[in-house]
C-alpha positions in Angstrom: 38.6 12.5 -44.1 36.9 16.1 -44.4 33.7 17.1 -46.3 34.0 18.2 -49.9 31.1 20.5 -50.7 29.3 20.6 -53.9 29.5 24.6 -54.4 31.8 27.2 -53.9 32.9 27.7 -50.2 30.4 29.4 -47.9 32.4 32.1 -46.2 32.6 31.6 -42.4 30.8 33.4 -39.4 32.3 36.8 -37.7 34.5 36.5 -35.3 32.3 38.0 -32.6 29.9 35.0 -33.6 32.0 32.4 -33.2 33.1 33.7 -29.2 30.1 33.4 -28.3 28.8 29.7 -29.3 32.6 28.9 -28.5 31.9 29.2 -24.7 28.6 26.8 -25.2 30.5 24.2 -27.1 33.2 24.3 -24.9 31.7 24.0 -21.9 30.0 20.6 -23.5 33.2 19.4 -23.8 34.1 19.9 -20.7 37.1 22.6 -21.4 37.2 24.9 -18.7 35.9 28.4 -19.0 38.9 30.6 -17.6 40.9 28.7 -20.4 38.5 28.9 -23.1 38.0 32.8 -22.4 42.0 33.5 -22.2 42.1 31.8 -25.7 39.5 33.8 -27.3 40.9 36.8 -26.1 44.2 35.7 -28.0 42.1 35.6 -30.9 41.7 38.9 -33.7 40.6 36.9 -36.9 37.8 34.0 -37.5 39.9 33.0 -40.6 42.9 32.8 -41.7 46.5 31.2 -41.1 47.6 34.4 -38.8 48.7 33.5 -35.5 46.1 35.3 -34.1 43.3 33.5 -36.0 40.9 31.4 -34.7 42.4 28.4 -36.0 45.6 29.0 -34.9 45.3 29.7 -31.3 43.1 26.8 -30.5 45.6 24.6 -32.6 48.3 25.7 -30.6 46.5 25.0 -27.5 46.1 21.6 -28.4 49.6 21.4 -29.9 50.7 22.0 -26.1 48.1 19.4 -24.9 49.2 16.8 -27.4 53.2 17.7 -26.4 52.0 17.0 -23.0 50.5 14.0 -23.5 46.9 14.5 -23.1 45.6 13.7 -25.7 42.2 13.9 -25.4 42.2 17.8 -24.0 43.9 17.9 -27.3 41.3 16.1 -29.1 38.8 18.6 -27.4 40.5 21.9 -28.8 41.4 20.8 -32.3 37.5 20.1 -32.5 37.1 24.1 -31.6 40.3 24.9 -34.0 37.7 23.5 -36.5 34.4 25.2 -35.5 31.6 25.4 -37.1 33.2 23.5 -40.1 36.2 23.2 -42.0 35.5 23.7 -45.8 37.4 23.1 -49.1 40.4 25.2 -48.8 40.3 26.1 -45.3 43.7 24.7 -44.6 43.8 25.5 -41.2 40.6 24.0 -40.3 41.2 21.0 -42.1 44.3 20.7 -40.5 42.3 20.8 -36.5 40.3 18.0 -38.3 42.8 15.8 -38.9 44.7 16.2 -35.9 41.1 15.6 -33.8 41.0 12.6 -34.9 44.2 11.4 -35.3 45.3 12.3 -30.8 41.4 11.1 -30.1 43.1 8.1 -31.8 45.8 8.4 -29.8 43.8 8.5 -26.8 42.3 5.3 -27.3 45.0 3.3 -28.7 46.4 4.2 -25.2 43.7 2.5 -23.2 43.1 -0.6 -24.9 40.7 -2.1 -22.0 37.9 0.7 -23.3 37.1 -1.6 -25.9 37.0 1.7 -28.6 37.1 0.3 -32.0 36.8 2.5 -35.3 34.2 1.8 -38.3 33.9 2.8 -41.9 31.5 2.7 -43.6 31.0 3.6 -47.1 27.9 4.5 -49.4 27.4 5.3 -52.8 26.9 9.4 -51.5 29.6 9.5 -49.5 31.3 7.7 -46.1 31.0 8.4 -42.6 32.9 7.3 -39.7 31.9 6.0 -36.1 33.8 5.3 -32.6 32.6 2.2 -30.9 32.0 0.3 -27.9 30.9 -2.6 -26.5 30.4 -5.0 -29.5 30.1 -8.6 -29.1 33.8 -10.3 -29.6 34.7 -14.0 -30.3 35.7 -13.7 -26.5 32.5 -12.3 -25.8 29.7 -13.2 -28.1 26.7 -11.9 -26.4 25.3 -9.0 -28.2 24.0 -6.0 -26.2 21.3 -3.4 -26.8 22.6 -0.6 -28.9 22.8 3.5 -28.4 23.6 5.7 -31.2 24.9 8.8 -30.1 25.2 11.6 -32.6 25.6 15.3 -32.4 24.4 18.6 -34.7 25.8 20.8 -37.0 28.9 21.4 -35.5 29.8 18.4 -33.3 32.4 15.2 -33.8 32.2 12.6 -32.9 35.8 12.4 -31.0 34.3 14.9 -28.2 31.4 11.8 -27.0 34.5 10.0 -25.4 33.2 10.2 -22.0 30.2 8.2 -23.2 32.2 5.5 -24.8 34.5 4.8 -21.7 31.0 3.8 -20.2 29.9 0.8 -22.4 30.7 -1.7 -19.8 29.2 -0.2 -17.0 25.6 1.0 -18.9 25.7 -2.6 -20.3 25.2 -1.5 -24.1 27.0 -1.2 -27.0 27.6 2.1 -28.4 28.4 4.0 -31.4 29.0 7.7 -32.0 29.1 9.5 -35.2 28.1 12.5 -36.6 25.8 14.3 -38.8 26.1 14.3 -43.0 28.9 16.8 -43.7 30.3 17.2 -40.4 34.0 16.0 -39.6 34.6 13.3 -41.4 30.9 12.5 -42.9 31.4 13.4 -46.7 27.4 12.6 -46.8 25.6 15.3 -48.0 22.9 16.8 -46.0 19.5 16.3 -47.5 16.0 15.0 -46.3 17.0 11.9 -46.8 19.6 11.5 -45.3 18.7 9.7 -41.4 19.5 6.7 -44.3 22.7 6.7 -42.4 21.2 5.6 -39.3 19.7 2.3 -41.4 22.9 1.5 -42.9 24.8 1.5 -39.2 22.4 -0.5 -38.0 23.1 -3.0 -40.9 26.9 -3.0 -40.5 26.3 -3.7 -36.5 23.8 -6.4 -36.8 26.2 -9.3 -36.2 27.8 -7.5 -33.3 24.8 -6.0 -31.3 21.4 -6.5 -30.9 20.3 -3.8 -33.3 16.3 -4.6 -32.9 16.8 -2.8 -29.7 18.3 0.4 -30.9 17.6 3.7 -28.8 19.1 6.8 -30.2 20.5 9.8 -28.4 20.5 13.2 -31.2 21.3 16.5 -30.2 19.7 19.3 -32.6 19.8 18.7 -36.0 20.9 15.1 -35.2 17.7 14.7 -33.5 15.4 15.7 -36.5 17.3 13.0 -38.7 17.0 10.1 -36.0 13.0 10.9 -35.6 12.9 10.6 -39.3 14.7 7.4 -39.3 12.6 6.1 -37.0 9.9 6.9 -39.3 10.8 3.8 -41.2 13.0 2.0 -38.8 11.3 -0.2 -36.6 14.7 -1.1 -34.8 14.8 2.1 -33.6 12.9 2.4 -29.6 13.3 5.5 -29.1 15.0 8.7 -29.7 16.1 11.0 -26.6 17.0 14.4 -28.1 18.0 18.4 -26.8 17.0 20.8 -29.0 15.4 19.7 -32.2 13.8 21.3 -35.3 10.5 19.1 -35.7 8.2 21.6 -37.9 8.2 25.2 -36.9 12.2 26.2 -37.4 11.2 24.7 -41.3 8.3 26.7 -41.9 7.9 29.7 -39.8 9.7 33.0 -41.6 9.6 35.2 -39.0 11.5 33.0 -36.5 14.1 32.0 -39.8 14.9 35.6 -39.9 15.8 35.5 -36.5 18.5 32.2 -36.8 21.8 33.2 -35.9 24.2 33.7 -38.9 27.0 30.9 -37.5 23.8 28.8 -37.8 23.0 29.9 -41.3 26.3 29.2 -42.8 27.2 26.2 -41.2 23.7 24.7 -42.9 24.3 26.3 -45.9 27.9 24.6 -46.0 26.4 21.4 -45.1 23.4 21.6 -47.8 25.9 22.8 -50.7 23.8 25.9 -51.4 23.7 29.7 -50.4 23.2 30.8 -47.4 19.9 32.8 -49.0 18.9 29.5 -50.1 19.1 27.3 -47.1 15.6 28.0 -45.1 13.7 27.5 -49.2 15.6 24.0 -49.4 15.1 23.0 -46.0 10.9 23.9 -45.9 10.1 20.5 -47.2 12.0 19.1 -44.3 9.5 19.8 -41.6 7.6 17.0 -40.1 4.3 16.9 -40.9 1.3 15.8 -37.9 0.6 13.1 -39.8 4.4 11.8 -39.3 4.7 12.7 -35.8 1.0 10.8 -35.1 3.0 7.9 -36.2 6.0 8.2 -33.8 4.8 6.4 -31.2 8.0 5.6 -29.7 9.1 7.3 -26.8 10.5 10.2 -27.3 12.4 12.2 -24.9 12.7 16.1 -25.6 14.8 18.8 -23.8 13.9 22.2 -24.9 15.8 25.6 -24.0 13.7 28.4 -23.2 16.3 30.8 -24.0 17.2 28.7 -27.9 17.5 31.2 -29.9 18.2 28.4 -33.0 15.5 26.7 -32.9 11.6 27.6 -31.5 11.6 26.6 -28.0 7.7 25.8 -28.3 9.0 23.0 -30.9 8.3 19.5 -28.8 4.6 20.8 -28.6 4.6 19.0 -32.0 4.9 16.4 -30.2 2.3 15.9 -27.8 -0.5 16.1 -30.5 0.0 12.2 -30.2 -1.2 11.8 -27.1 -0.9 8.2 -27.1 2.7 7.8 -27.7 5.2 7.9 -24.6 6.4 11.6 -24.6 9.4 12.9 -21.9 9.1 17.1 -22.3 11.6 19.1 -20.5 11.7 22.9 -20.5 15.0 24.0 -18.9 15.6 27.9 -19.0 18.9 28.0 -20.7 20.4 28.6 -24.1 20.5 26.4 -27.3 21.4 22.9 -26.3 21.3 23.9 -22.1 24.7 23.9 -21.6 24.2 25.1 -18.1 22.2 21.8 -17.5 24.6 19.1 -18.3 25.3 16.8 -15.8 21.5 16.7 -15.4 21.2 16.3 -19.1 23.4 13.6 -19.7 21.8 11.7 -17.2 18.4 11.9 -18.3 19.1 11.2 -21.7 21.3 8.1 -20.8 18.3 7.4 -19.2 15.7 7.4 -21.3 18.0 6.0 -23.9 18.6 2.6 -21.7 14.8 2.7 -21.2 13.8 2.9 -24.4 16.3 -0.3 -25.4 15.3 -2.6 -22.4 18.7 -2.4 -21.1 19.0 -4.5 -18.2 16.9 -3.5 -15.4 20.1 -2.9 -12.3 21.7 -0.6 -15.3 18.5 2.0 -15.8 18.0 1.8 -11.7 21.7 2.9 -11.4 21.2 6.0 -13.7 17.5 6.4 -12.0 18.7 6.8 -8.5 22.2 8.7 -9.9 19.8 11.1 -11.2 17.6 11.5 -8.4 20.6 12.1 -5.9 21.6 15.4 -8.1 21.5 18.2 -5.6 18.4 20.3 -6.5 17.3 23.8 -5.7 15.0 23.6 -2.6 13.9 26.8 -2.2 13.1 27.1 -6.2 9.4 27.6 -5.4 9.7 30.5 -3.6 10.7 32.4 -7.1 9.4 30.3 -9.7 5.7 28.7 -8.1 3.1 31.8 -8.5 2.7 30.8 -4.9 6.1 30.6 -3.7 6.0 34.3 -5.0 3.2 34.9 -3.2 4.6 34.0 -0.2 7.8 35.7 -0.7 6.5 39.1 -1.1 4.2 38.7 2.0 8.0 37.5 3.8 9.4 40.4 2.6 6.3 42.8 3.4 6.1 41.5 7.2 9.8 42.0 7.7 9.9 45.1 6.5 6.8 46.5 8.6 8.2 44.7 11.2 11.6 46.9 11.1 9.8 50.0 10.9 8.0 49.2 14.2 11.1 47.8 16.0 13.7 50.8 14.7 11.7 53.1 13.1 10.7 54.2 9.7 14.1 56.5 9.5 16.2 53.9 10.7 19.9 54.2 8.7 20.2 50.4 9.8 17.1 48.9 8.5 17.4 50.9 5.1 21.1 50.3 4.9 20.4 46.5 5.1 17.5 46.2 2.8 19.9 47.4 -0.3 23.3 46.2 0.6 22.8 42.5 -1.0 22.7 44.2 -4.4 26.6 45.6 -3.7 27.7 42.4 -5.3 24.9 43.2 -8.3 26.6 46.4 -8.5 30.0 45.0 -8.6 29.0 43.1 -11.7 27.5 46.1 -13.3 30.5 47.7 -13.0 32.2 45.2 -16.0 28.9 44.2 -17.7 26.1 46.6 -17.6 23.1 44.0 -17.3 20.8 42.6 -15.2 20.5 39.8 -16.9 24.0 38.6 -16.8 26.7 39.2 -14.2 30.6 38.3 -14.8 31.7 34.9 -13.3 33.6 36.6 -10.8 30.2 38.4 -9.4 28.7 35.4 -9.1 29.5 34.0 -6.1 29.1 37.3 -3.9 25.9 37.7 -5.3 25.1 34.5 -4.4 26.1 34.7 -0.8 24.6 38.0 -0.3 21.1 37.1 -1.5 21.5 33.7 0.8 18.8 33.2 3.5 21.8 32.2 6.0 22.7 36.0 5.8 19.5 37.0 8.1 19.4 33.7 9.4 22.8 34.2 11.2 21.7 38.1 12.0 18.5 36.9 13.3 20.9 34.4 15.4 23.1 36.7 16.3 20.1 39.0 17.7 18.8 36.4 19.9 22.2 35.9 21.5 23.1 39.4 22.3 19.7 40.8 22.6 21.3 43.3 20.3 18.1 45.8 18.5 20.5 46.9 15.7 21.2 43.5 14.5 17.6 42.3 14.5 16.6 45.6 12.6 19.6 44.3 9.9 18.4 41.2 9.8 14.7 42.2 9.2 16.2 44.6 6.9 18.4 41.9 4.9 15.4 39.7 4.5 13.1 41.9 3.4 15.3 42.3 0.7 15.8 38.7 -0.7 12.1 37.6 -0.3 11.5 41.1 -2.1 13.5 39.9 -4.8 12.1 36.3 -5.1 8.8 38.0 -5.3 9.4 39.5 -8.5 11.0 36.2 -9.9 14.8 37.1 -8.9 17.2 34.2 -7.6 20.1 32.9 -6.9 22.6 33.5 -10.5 23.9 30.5 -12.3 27.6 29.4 -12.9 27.4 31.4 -16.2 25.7 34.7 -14.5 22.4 34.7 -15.9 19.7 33.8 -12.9 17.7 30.9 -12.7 14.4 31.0 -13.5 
């Protein structure tokens, strides 16, 4: 059940590395960040059987999990015990791999009513495995519009369960699996190989309606199902986060940038050096001429912050400016972890659309989506006029605390720094502007809140009180100061929204 590659083990990614994409990863899987950060702390190897190696400590956590019975938050952790890959000889790796699979397993043994049935399939390169839902049965024999959902380099297939526990209510059938040489895909990863995608859709034809096939790809995943779709005419349409399309293949400069966790994990996938993977891969790009004939939609989230793959990447795909194209640009890291909820929805969405699901299903997901709570006030930091008018805000309140108090006023000057106490604060632990502690977070927040001068401003006009209205001019100023030059409110992860 684990990938066998065809050359000698590529040694794994720094410790250091691996913290970092761990938080992403985990957050995708819904693991919650205190827990993941007191495990890595735990952690003083990437390799290794020691009980302070990575392996180890996420093993035990899901050890304790699985003890407990929950087996899926078990599931969850053995999938990071495993991270990026578990190679020939990795024992403890391959170990997380099996027992992934085996308490996902467990998981849905345990709630028969999902439907969740396992499928093997086997090919003359290799086998892969997939979870699936929703399939016509003797009991019922109508066959539904089909999703594939499949992850990148690094994702299994067990951690898409939340997906699979809504077959019934998206009205589709659905199948998860992952990429060539990831968990238990002993596939190798060439150019060719999106053939996997052709030879599920085979295996599923007398159990879905395969001819309405929309795919849903994260990363690498999502170069391989715009390939298949290439050739595929089953395949509607391909909703992906993330993708290499042309650039990542081509452009050296950005390859020398590609993060080494990145670089190994392809090179263990490929079966070559890591020296060699960006030489084999060049032929993998997708050429204009290939994307001109994608003209099924296509739905693209790209990070602004991706440091894996070129966030100008789905620009590729609006050379065809005839074919259905969905482009989002969400300022986040590889993948927009900090965009998820919104993320799955849309992708769900577009996926549905793509297959002509039934109509009630995609309005359900429409108006879910459009009752997410959004940022209001985003404009006044991000629109160059919302700037605009910020800085005048900020401007008038200020000139008009100098004329109420006074251009020595303690009060006024007090008031127009204090808000960045809580940026301060953050400082204090992690010396960056560009990303404050979790626990800064919320202070920051609050502080740089227009109901801060609101309720001074409030205040004033109830106790005809000059001091308050100087802080409360004071206060403001400093906020609409701040969403002048692009500053507001922080994200969950401490980084501000942009």
């Amino acid at each position: 059940m684990t990938t066998q590659p065809t050359v000698p083990t590529v040694p794994g990614p720094a410790l250091a590395e691996l913290r970092r994409y761990a938080i992403l990863h985990a957050r995708a899987q819904e693991i919650p960040e205190d827990r993941c950060r007191a495990l890595l702390e735990r952690m003083t190897a990437a390799h290794g059987d020691g009980p302070g190696s990575w392996a180890a400590v996420w093993s035990r956590a899901g050890d304790v999990l699985a003890a407990r019975g929950r087996p899926l938050e078990a599931s969850r952790c053995y999938g990071l015990a495993r991270f990026p890959y578990a190679s020939d000889g990795d024992t403890p790796r391959l170990r997380a791999q099996r027992r992934c699979v085996q308490t996902f397993d467990d998981w849905r043994g345990a709630r028969p009513g999902l439907g969740v049935e396992r499928l093997d399939i086997t090919l003359p390169e290799g086998r892969f495995a997939c979870w699936t839902a929703g399939l016509a049965t003797p009991a019922r024999p109508a066959r539904r519009p089909l999703i594939v959902v499949m992850g990148g380099i690094v994702s299994v297939k067990e951690q898409w369960a939340p997906v699979l526990a809504r077959a019934k209510a998206l009205g589709v059938a659905l199948a998860v699996t992952e990429m060539p040489g990831v968990g238990e895909n002993t596939l190798p990863y060439r150019a060719d190989g999106c053939r996997m995608l052709g030879a599920l859709l085979d295996r599923l034809g007398s159990r879905a309606d395969v001819t309405r096939t929309s795919v849903i790809a994260l990363s690498f995943g999502g170069h391989l199902a715009l390939r298949a779709a290439l050739d595929d005419p089953r395949i509607r349409g391909v909703a992906t986060v993330g993708a290499p399309l042309h650039r990542f293949f081509r452009d050296r400069d950005w390859q020398r940038r590609v993060p080494d966790t990145t670089v190994r994990t392809l090179a263990h996938l490929i079966g070559c050096p890591p020296d060699q993977v960006f030489d084999t891969m060049r032929g993998w790009a997708l050429t204009d001429h290939e994307l001109q004939r994608l003209t099924i939609p296509v739905t693209y989230a790209a990070a602004l912050r991706d440091d894996i793959v070129p966030p100008d990447e789905p620009d590729a795909l609006l050379r065809a400016p005839r074919a259905p194209r969905e482009i989002l640009r969400l300022d986040d890291d590889h993948g927009a972890p900090g965009e998820l909820p919104r993320l799955r929805l849309t992708l769900l969405r577009a996926a549905l659309r793509a297959a002509a699901a039934h109509p009630a299903r995609r309005a359900a997901l429409a108006a879910a989506l459009a009752a997410r709570p959004r940022d209001t006030a985003a404009w006044t930091y991000r629109a160059p006029l919302g700037r605009a008018v910020s800085g005048l805000v900020g401007a008038a309140a200020l000139a008009a605390g100098v004329r109420v108090a006074g251009v020595r006023s303690r009060t006024l000057w007090t008031c127009a720094v204090l808000p960045d106490a809580a940026l301060l604060y953050g400082i204090a632990a992690a010396p960056s502007f560009e990303r404050l502690p979790r626990y800064a977070v919320r202070p920051y927040n609050a502080l740089h809140s227009p109901a801060v001068p609101a309720a001074l401003f409030t205040a004033a006009a109830l106790t005809r009180s000059r001091t308050t209205a100087t802080a409360a001019l004071g206060w403001l100023a400093h906020i609409a100061v701040d969403r002048a030059f692009g500053y507001g409110p922080r994200r969950p992860d401490g980084l501000r929204r942009r």
